[in-house]
SEDREN-360425 format. One record per residue (C-alpha): x, z, y; residue number from 1; residue in three letters. Coordinates in Angstrom, 3 decimals. Layout:
! SEDREN-360425
        xx        zz        yy  num  residu
         X         Z         Y  NUM     ALA
...
This chain:
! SEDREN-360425
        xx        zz        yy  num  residu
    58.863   -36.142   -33.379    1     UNK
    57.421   -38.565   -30.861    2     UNK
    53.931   -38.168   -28.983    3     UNK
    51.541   -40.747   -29.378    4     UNK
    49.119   -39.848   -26.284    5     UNK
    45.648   -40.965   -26.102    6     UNK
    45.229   -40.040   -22.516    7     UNK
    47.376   -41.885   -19.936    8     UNK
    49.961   -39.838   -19.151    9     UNK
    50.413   -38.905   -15.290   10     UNK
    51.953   -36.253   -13.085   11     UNK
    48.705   -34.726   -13.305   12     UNK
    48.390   -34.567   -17.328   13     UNK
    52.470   -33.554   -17.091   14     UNK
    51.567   -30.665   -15.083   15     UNK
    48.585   -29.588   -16.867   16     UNK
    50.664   -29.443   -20.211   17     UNK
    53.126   -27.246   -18.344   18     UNK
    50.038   -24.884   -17.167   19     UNK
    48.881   -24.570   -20.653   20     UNK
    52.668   -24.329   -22.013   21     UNK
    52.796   -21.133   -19.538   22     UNK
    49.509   -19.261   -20.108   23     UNK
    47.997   -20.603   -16.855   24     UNK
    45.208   -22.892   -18.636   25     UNK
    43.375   -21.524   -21.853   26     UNK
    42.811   -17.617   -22.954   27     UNK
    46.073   -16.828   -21.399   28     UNK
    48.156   -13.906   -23.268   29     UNK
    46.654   -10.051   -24.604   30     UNK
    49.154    -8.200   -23.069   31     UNK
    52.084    -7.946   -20.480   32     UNK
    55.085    -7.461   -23.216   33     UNK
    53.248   -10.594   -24.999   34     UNK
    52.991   -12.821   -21.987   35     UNK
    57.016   -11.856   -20.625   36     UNK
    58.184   -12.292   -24.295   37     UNK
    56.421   -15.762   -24.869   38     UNK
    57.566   -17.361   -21.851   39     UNK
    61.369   -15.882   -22.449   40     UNK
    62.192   -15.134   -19.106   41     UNK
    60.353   -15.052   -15.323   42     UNK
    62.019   -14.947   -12.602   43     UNK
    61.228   -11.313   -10.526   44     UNK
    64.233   -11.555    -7.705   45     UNK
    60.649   -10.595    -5.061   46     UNK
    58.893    -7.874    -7.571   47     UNK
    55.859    -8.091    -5.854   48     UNK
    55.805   -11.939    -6.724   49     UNK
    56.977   -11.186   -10.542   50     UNK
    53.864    -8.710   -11.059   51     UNK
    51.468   -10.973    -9.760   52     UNK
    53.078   -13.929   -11.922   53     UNK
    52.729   -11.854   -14.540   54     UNK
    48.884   -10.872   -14.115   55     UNK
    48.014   -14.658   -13.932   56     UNK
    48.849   -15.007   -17.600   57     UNK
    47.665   -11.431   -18.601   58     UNK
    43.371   -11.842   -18.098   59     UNK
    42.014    -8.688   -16.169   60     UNK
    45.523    -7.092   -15.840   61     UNK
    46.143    -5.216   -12.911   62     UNK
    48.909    -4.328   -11.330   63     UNK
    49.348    -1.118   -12.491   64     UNK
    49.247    -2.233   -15.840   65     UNK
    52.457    -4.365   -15.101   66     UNK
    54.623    -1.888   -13.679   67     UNK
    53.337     0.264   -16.343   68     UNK
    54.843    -1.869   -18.553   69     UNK
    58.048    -1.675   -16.521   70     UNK
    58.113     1.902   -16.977   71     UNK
    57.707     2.532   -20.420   72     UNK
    60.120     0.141   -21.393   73     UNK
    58.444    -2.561   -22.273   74     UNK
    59.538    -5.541   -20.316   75     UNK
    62.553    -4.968   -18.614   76     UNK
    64.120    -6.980   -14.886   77     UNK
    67.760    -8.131   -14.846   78     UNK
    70.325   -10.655   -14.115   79     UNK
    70.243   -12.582   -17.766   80     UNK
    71.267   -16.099   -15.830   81     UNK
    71.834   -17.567   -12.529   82     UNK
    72.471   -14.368   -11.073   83     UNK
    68.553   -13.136    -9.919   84     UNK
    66.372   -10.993   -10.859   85     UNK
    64.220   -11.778   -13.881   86     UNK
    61.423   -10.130   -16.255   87     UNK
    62.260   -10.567   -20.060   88     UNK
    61.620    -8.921   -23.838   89     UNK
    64.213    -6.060   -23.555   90     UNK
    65.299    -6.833   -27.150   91     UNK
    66.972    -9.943   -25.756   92     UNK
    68.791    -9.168   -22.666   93     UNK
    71.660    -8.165   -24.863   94     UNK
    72.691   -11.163   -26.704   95     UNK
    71.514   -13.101   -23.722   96     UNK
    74.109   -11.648   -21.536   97     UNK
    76.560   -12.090   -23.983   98     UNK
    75.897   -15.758   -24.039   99     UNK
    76.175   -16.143   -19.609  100     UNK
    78.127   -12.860   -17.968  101     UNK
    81.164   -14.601   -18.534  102     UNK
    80.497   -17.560   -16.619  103     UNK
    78.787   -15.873   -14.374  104     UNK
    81.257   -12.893   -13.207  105     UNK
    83.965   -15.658   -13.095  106     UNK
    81.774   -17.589   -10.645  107     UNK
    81.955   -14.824    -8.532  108     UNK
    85.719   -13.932    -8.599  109     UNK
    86.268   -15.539    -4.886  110     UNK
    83.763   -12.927    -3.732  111     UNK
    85.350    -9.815    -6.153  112     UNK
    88.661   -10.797    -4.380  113     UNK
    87.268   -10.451    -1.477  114     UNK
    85.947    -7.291    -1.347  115     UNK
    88.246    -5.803    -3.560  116     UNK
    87.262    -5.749    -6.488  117     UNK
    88.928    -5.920    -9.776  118     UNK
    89.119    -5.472   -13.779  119     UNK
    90.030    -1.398   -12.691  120     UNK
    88.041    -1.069   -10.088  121     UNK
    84.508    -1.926   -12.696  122     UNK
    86.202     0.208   -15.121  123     UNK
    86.114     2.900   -12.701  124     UNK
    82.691     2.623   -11.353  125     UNK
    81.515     2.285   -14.970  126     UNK
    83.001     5.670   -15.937  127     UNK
    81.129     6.979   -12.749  128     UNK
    77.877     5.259   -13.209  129     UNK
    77.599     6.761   -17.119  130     UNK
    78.395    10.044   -16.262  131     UNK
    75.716    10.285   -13.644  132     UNK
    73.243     8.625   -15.975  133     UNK
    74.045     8.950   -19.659  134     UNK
    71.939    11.395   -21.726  135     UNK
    68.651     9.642   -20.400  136     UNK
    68.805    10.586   -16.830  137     UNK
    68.158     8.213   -14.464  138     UNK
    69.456     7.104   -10.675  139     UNK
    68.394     5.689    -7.481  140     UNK
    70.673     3.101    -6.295  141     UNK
    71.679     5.235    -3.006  142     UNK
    72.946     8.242    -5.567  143     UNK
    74.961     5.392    -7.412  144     UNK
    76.665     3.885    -4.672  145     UNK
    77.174     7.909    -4.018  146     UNK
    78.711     8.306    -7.479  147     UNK
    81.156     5.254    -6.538  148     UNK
    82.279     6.787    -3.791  149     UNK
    82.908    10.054    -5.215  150     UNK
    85.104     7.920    -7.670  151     UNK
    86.781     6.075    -4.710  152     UNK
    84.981     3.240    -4.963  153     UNK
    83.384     2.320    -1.806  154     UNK
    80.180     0.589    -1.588  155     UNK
    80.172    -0.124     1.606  156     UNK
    79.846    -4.754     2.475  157     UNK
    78.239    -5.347    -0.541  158     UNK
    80.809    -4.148    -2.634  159     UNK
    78.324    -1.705    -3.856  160     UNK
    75.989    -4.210    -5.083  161     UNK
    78.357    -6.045    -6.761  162     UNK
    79.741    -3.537    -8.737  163     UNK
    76.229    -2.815   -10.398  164     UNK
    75.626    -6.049   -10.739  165     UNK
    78.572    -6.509   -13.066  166     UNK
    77.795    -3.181   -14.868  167     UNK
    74.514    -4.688   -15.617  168     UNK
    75.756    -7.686   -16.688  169     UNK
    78.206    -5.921   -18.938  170     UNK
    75.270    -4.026   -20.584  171     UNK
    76.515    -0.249   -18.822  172     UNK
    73.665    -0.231   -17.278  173     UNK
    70.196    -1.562   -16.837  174     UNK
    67.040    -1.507   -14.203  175     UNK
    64.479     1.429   -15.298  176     UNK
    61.425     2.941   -14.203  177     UNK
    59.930     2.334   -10.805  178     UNK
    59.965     4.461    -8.102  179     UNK
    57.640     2.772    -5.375  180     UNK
    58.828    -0.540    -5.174  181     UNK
    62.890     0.308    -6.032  182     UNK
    64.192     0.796    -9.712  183     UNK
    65.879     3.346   -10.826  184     UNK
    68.914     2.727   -12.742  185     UNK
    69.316     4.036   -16.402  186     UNK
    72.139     3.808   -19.007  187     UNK
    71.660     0.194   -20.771  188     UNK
    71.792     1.837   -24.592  189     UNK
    69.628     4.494   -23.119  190     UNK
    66.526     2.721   -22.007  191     UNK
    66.825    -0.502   -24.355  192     UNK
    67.842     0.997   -28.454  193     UNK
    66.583    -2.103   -30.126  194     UNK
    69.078    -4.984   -29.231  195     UNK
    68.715    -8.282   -31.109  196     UNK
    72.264   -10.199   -32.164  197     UNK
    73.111   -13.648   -32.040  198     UNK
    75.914   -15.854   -32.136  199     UNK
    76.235   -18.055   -29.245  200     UNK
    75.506   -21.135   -30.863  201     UNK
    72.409   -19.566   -32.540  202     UNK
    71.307   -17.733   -29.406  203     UNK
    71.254   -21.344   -26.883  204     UNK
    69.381   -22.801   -29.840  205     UNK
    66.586   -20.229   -29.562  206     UNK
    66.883   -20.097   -26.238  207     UNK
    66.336   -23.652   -25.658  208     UNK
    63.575   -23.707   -28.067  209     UNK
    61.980   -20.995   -26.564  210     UNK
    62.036   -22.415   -23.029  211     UNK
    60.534   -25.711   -24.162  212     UNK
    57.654   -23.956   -25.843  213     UNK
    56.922   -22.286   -22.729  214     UNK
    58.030   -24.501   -19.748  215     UNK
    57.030   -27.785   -21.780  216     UNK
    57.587   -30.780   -21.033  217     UNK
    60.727   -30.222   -19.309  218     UNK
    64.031   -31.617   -20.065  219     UNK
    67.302   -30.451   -21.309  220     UNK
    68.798   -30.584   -17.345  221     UNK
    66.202   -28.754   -16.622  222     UNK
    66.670   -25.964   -19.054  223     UNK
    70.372   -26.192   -18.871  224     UNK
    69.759   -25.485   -14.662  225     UNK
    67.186   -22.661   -15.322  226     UNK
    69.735   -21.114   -17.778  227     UNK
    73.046   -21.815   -16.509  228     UNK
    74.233   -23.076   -19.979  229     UNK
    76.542   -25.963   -19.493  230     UNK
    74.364   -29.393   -20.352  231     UNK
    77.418   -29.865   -23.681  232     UNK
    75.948   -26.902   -24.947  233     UNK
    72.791   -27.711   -24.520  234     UNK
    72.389   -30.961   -26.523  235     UNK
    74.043   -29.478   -29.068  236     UNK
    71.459   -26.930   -29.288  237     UNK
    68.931   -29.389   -28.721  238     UNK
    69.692   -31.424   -31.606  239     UNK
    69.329   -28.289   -33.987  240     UNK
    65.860   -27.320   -32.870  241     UNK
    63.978   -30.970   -31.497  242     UNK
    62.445   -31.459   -35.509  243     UNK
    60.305   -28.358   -33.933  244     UNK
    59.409   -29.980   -31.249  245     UNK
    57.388   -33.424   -29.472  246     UNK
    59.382   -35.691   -27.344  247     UNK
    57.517   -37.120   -24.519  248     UNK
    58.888   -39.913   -22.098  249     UNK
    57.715   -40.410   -18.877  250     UNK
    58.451   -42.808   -16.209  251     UNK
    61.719   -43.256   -17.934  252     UNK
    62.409   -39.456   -18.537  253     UNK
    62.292   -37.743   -22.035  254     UNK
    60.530   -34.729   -21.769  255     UNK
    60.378   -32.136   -24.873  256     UNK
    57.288   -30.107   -25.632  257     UNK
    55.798   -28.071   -28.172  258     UNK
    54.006   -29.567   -31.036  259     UNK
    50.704   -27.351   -29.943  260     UNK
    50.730   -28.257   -26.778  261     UNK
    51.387   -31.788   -27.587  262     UNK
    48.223   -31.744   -29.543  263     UNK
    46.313   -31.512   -26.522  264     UNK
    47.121   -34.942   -25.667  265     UNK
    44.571   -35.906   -28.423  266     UNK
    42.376   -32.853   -27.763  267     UNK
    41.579   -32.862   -24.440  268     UNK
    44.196   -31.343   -21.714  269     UNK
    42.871   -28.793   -19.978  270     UNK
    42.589   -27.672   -16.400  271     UNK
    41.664   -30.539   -14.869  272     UNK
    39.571   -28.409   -12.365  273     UNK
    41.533   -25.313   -12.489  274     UNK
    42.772   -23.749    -9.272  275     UNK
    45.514   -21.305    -9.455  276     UNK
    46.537   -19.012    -6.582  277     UNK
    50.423   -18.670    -7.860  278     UNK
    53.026   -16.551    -6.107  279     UNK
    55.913   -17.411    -4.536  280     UNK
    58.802   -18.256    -7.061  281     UNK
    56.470   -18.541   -10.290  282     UNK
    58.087   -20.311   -13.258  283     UNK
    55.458   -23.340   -12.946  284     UNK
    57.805   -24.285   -10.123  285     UNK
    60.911   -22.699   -10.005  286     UNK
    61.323   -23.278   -13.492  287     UNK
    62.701   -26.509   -13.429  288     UNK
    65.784   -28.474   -11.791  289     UNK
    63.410   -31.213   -10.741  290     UNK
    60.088   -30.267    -9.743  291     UNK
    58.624   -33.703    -7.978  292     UNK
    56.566   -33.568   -11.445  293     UNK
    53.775   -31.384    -9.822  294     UNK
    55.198   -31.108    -5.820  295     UNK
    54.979   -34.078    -3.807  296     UNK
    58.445   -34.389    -2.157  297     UNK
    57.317   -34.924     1.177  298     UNK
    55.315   -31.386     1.069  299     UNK
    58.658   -29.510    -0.606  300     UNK
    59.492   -28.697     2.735  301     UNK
    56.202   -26.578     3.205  302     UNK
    56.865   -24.237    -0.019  303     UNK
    60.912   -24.081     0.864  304     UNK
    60.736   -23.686     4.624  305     UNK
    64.013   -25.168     5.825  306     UNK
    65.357   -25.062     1.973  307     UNK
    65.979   -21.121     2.806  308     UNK
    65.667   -20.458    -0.635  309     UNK
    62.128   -18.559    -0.219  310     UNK
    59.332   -19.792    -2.391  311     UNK
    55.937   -19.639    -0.364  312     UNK
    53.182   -19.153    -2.370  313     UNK
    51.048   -22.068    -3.879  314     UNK
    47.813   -23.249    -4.387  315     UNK
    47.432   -25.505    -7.366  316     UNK
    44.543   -28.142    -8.332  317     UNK
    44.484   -30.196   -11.051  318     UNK
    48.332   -29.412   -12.245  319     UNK
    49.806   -30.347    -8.679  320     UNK
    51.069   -28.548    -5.920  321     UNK
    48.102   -28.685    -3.496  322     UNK
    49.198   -26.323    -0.479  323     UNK
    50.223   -22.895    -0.180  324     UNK
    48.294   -19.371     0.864  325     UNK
    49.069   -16.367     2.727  326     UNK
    48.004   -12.603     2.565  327     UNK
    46.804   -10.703     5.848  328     UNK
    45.980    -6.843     5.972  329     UNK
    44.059    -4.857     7.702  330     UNK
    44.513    -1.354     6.371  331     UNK
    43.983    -1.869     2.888  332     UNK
    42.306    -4.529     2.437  333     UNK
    43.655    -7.825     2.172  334     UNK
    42.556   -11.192     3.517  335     UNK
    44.354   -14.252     1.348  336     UNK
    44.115   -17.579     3.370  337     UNK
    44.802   -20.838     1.731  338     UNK
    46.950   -23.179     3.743  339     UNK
    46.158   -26.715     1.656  340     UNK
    48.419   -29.776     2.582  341     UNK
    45.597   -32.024     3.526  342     UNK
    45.221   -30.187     7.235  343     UNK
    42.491   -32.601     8.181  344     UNK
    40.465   -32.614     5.159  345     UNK
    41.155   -29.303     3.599  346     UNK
    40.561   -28.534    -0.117  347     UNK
    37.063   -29.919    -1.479  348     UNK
    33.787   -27.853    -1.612  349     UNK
    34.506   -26.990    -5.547  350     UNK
    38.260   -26.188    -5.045  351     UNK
    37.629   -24.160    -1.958  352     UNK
    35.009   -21.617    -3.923  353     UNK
    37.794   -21.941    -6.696  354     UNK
    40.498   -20.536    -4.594  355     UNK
    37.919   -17.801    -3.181  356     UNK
    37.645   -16.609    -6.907  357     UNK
    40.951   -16.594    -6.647  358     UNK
    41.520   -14.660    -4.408  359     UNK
    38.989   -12.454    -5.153  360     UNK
    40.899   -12.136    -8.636  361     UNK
    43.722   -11.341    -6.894  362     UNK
    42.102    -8.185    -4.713  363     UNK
    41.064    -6.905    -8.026  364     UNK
    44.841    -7.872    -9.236  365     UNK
    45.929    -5.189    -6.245  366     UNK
    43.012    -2.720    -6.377  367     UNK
    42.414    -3.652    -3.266  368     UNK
């Protein structure tokens, strides 16, 4: 169906949408498994980031309460797509993997070649990694890469890395309980016993639905980026699930949304004073092929320093990308600075006490 707004839609009311689409704006979600499940997968390559993404959507979470989470099961961090780190339902990793390791591991055959690895070489190192794991025991990444070279696989370049990497994303093996700030990993059909199936088609269809009702509006480049799915694939999925969903065009761009968070169009969008203090690589950015929706272009620069590929941390007002912040310690407590893009002006008297609840929310985030 098609959105009739009321309100006159901007980059502003866009990004607000996508706040309230995420748990960012509103009553947020009533527990961690709740709030990784809804938005279907976050990405968690920097773990520190991922728990604090996590305990913006989660009201009075703490950080313990995440990695609890982490530990019993509950949410679980792999490589579903694009090849980083993310934080999803555990019942889906399964059939999600099934849907990208292909394409993925054959992206990276240069690389296998190069360090010499091939189809007997994982078979190998999978033998190895089970034995040392299986029953419900679990491993540090140092006694794996031991295992492997008990086996004769070395680990040494990388090659270590990459050989779990496929393991996981053949479902041997999986990312467990935390030990500090490292994982421990456990036998895949171990740690994760309920596995939903899906058929391909059936599984980009939900998927696609899913992201929409969480990342909405966004488009089906942008999902088809964030996922890795091939953009064919995508509109065919999108034309099986778009009669559960609002179409939105803007500035000459359809955009696809849920039909809840549609309705706020009509009943008033929130956040329009809101100030977040976001990590670095949260889904209200990263989640999305084209993000000049809520970051001016000529500030990208300032949350992608020299387009290294590290996401800064952001402030954001009002939907938008306002500046960034930063985090100094002395001993154990914690100082967080914002750094807003107007240097001259800074942010205004009511955003300014709204960032130092902020980051007073995020002290009590750390315990600190």
């Amino acid at each position: 169906m098609r959105a009739t707004a009321r309100v006159r839609l901007s980059r502003g009311i866009l990004g607000r949408l996508r706040l309230a689409s995420q748990g960012l704006a509103g009553s947020g979600f009533r527990s961690v498994a709740a709030a990784v499940r809804w938005m279907t997968a976050m990405q968690a390559q920097d773990l520190q980031a991922a728990l604090w993404a996590v305990g913006q959507r989660v009201p009075g979470s703490r950080v313990t309460d995440i990695r609890s989470a982490l530990d019993r099961g509950e949410i679980v961090r792999s490589w579903p797509m694009r090849g980083t780190l993310h934080l999803l339902a555990p019942e889906d990793l399964k059939w999600m993997l099934a849907i990208t390791s292909d394409r993925l591991i054959r992206s990276m055959a240069g690389r296998h070649r190069e360090l010499g690895i091939d189809a007997a070489d994982v078979g190998v190192a999978a033998d190895s990694a089970l034995q040392l794991v299986s029953g419900g025991a679990a491993a540090s990444r140092a006694e794996l890469f031991q295992a492997f070279e008990r086996a004769g696989q070395s680990s040494a370049g990388q090659r270590g890395i990459h050989l779990l990497g496929v393991l996981c994303q053949r479902g041997w093996l999986v990312q467990g309980p935390l030990v500090g700030n490292q994982q421990l990993v456990v036998a895949f059909d171990d740690w994760i016993t309920g596995s939903r199936s899906l058929d391909r088609a059936e599984g980009i269809a939900e998927w696609l639905l899913r992201y929409l009702r969480s990342h909405g509006p966004a488009t089906e480049r942008d999902f088809s980026w964030w996922s890795g799915i091939p953009l064919k694939e995508v509109r065919t999925a999108l034309a099986r699930v778009k009669n559960q969903l609002v179409e939105l065009t803007f500035e000459g761009t359809t955009y696809w949304l849920s039909p809840e968070t549609a309705a706020l169009l009509d009943e008033g969008v929130p956040a329009g004073r809101l100030v977040l203090a976001l990590p670095g690589f949260d889904e209200f950015l990263l989640g999305y092929t084209d993000r000049s929706l809520v970051l001016p272009p000529e500030h990208a620069d300032r949350i992608v320093p020299g387009g290294n590929g590290v996401f800064r941390k952001t402030i954001v007002a009002g939907g938008q990308v306002v500046g960034t912040w930063e985090v100094s310690r002395t001993g154990k407590a914690a100082s967080v600075v914002p750094e807003p893009f107007d240097e001259i002006n800074g942010l205004r008297p009511a955003a300014q006490r709204s960032f130092e609840l902020q980051a007073a929310k995020y002290r009590r985030f750390l315990g600190t």
